[in-house]
N, C-alpha and C positions, 0 to 999 in steps of 0.2 A: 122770174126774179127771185121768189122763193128758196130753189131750188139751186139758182147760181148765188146765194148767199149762203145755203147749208153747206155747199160743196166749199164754197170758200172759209169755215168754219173749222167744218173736218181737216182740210189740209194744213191751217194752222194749228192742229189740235197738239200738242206734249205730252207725253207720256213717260212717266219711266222706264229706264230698260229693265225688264223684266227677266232673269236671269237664274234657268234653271240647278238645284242645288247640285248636280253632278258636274255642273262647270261653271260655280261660283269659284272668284277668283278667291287664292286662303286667304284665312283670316275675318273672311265676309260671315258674320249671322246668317240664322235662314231665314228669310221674310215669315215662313211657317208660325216663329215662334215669339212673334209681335213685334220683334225687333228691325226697325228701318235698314235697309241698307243705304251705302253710301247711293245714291240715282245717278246714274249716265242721265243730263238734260237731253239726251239726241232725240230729235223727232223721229216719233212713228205715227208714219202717214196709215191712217186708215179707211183704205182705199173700196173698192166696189168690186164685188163678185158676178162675173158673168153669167151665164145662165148657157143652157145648151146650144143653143143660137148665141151665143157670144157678137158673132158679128153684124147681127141684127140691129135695128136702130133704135128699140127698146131697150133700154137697161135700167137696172136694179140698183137701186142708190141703195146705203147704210143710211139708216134714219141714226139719230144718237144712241138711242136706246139700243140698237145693233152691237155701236160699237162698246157702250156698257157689258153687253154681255160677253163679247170679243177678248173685253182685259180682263174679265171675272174666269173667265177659259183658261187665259194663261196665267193668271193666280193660282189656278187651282192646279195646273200642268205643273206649276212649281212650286208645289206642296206636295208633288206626289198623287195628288187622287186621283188624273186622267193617264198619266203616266210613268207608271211606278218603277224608281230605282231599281235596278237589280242589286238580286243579293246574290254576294259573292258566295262561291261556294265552295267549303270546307275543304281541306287535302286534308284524305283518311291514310293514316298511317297504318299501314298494317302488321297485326299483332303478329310479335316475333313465332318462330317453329320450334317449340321444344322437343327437343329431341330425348326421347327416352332413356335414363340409364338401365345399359342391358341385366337383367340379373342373373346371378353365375348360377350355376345348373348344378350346382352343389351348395347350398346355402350352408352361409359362413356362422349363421346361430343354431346348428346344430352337429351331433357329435357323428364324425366319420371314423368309421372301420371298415377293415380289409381284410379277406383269409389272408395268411400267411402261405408261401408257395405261390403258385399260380391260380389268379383269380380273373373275371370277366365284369366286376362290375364290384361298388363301394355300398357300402349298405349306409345309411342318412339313416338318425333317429333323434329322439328331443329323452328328455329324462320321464315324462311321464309313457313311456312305452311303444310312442309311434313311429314303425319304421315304414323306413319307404329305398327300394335298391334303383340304382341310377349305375346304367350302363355302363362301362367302358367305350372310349372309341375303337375300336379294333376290329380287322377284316377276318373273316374270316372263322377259321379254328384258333386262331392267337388267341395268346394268354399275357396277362401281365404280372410282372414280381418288383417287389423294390419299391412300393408305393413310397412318394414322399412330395407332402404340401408347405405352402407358406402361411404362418400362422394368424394371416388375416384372412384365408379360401381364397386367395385370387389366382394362386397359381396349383396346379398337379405335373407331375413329373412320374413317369413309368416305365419299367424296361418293357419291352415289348418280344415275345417267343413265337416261334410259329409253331415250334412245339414242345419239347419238351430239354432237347437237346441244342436246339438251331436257335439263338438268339439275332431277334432283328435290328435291335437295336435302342435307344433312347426315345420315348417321345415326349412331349412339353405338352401340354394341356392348361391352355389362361379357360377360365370356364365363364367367361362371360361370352366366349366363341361356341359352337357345336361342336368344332371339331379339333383332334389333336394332329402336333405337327412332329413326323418324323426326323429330331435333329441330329443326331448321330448317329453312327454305325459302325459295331468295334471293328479293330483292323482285323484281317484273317487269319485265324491261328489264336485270336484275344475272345475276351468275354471280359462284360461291365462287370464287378461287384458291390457297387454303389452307388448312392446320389444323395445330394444336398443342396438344397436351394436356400439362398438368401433370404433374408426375412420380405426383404423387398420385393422378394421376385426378379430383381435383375438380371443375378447371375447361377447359374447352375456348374456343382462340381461333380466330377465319378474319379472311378477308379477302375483301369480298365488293366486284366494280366493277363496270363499266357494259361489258354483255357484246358491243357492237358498234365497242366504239371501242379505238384503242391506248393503251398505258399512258400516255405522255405526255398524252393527249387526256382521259382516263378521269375519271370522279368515283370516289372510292372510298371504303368502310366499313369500318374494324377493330373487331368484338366481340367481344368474351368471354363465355359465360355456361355455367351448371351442365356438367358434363357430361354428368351424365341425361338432362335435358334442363332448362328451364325458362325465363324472359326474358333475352333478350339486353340485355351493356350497352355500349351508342356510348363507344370508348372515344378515337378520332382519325375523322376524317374531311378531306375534302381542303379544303374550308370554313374547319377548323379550323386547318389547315396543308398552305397549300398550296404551299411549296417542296418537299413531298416528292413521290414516284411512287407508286404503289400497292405498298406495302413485303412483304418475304417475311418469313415466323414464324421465328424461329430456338426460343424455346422462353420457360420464365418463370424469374425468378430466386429464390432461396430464401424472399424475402419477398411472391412472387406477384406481381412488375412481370414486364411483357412484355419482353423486349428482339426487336425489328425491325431487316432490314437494308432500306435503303433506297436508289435513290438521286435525287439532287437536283435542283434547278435551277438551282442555283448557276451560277454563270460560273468557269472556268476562273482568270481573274486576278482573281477576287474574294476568294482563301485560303481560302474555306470549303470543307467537302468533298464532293467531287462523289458518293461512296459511300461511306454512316457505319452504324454500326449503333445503335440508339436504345434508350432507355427509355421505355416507357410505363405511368401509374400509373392504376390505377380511376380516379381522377380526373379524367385527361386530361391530366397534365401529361408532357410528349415534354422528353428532355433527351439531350444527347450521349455517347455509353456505350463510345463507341471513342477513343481516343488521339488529340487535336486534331489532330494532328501528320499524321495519316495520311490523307492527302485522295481515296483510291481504295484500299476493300477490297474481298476477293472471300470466299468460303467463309468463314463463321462458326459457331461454337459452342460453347454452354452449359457450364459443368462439370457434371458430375453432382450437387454438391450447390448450383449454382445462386451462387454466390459471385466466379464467374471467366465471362472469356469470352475466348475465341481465335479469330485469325481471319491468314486471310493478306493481306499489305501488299505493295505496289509501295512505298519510301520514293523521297525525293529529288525529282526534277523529272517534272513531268508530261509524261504520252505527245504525242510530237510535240515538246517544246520540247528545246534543247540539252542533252547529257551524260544523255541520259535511259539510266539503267540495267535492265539485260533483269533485275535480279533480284527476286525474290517471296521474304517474310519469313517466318518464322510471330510471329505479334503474341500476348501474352496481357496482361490486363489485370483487376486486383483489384477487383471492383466498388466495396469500401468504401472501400479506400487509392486508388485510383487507381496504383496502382503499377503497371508494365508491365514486362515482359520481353520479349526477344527474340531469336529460335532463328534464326540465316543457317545457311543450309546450305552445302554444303563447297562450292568450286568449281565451278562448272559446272550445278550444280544449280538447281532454284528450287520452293519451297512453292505447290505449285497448289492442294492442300485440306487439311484435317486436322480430326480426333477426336479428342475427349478420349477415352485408356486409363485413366484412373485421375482422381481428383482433381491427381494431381499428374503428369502425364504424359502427352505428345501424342501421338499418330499423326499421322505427317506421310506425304504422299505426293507424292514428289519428279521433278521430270523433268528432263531435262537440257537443256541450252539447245538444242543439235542437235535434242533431240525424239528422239534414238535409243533412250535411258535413261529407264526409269521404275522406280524402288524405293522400297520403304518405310522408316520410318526413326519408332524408338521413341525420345525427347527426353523428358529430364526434368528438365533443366535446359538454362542456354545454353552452357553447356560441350560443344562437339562429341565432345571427346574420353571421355563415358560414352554418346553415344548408339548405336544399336544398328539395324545395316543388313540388309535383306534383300538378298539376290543378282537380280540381275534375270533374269526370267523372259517367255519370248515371250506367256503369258496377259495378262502386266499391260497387255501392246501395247494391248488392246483394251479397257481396264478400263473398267468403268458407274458401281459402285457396290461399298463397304464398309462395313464394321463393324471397332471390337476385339474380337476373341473368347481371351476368355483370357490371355494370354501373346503372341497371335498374333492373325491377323486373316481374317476370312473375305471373299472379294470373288467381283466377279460381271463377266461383260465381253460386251461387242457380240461377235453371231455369227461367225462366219469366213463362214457361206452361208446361205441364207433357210430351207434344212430342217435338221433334222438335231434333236439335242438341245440343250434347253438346259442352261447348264455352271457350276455355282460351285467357286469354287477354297479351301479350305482352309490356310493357314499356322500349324503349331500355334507357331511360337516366327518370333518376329523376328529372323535369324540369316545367316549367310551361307552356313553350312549346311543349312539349313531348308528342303526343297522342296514345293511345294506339291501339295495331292491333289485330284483333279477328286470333284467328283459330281456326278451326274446327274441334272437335277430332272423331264425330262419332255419328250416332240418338242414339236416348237414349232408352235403356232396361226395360222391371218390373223389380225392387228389386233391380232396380241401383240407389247409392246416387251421388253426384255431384263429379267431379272429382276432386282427393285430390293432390299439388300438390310433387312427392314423391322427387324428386331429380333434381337438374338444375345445370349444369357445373360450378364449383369455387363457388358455395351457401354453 
């Protein structure tokens, strides 16, 4: 009787549904955290566990206390302690691949020179006297001439010799690659005598003539094309126009025309000019880009953002005829205005070359009519009175080749004797103060000319 009264106890017994928190319906609190939930009233029958003999006629009733522990089991299963939620697991994003930028194999912070003639390699140096020579690519016994870079190091351009006589042709050099690419090869019977690359590096120009005969006699070709490489485009030929001579690159202007110095056929008392410097458009159209007026220039060049061009001028009567004056100007001229200026230097002096320092600002290199005197001289206007002189010095006697460097100007000069080292000279400031520091690039080679200087940081 006992027993068929507990039994009939348990099977009426209510319970709440118990209802673990991975599949509580939303919205529901977790009973974990003292808060009731709504109760399902549906009976759970708590029933008897059989034993291994199950079908034996023994069995094992749940006393209450059983089933006490029974729902404290599944309290606890739905709080987590007997059987723990999982925890989801993180998606690891992986950290991106940076990819290196390569760096060019001529480093752009410091100053590059090159023999003049045929050389195998660029000598790298810093101002306080560290060099360092960085190969050419080239097979062989080749030789390279013609060096010419873009004034941020990302590009090199060279003609390439097999020997002394046999030119192979053009090569491109981006120096974040190892290697250079042969992209041109003059036609048979020509030979390149120049190059000129863009600031950008985009585009490269030459000038390719008839390698047996003299300039006056010559046919000649002016192209342009990729700097990578890719077709050439006819941009003047002497066909085209031919009162001109086989013209030198000066560089291209902001909107990619060429400007050429050239000089003419002109006759003497015809008013035209016997040496002009020119424009030329992908089109082919050639127009006059120097200062009517100026009928013989010498040393021209670009400004840095391609807008200006400066060049030095003989003004007044031409060589040989009466009152002719021994002076040389510096000329600059506004591409868009046509506007010109002009820098006379102080007595006695005369503009043999000049560099643009700045957009706004020439390097002039000055010599004295004697020939005794040669200094340099920083102009930024035509006002003499703000421009800014160097002291002369016996290196300049023998000067090659310059750059602005800085504030100041780095140059290079003909040997004193056929061995010895070769010598570039430092000026950190344009000053009368200012003395120049030697360093030393390397003994000198047969069939090497004086070192040329190719590129100098912010020149």
């Amino acid at each position: 009787m006992r027993g068929d009264f507990l039994n009939e106890k348990l099977k009426n017994l209510v319970l709440p549904r118990i209802t673990p928190p991975n599949l509580a319906p939303r919205g529901s609190p977790s009973p974990c955290k003292g808060r009731a939930t709504q109760p399902s009233q549906a009976k759970m029958v708590v029933g008897w566990g059989f034993s291994a003999s199950s079908q034996s006629r023994g069995v094992n009733y749940l006393a209450p206390a059983t089933a006490g522990i029974l729902v404290a089991a599944l309290m606890l299963a739905g709080c987590g302690s007997i059987i723990p939620t999982p925890t989801p697991t993180a998606t690891v994003t992986p950290a991106p691949t940076i990819t290196p930028t390569p760096r060019p194999l001529l480093p752009p912070d410091k100053i590059w020179a090159v023999n003049d003639g045929f050389a195998t390699s660029i000598q790298v140096f810093s101002t306080d006297g560290e060099v360092s020579t960085i190969k050419l690519p080239l097979n062989g016994e080749q030789r390279a001439s013609d060096a010419a870079a873009t004034p941020d190091g990302a590009y090199l351009a060279y003609l390439v010799w097999n020997d002394q006589t046999s030119q192979r042709g053009i090569a491109s050099w981006r120096l974040t690659e190892p290697n250079a690419r042969l992209i041109y090869q003059p036609l048979s019977g020509y030979r390149i005598i120049g190059l000129a690359l863009a600031n950008d590096g985009s585009q490269l120009a030459f000038v390719e003539t008839q390698a047996d005969k003299l300039p006056v006699e010559a046919d000649w070709r002016l192209l342009v094309m990729p700097a990578g490489g890719g077709e050439p485009t006819l941009l003047a030929d002497l066909s085209a126009q031919p009162d001109l001579l086989p013209p030198t690159l000066l560089g291209f202007t902001s909107d990619g025309t060429l400007l050429v110095n050239a000089n003419t056929r002109f006759e003497v008392d015809s008013d035209k000019p016997l040496q002009a410097i020119y424009s030329v458009t992908v089109g082919g159209a050639v127009a006059l880009a120097s200062a009517p007026e100026d009928r013989i220039i010498g040393n021209g060049a670009v400004s840095p953002d391609g807008r200006q061009i400066a060049y030095t001028s003989v003004p007044g009567a031409l060589p040989g005829q009466p009152d002719q004056p021994t002076l040389s100007v510096g000329r600059t001229v506004n591409l868009a205005t046509r506007e010109t200026s002009t820098l006379v230097p102080p007595i006695g002096l005369s503009v043999i070359s000049l560099r643009w320092a700045s957009n706004s600002a020439l390097l002039l290199d000055m010599l004295s009519v004697d020939g005794a005197t040669q200094v340099f001289a920083l102009a930024g206007s035509e006002d003499q009175a703000t421009w800014q002189f160097s002291a002369p010095d016996e290196s300049r006697d023998r000067l090659f080749s310059y750059a602005p460097l800085g504030e100041g100007v780095i140059y290079s000069g003909f040997p004193e004797a056929s061995d010895g080292q070769w010598v570039v000279y430092v000026l950190e400031a344009i000053s009368a103060e200012s003395q120049p520091k030697a360093i030393l690039l390397g003994a000198m080679e047969a069939g090497q000319g004086p070192p040329k200087i190719l590129r100098a940081p912010g020149g």
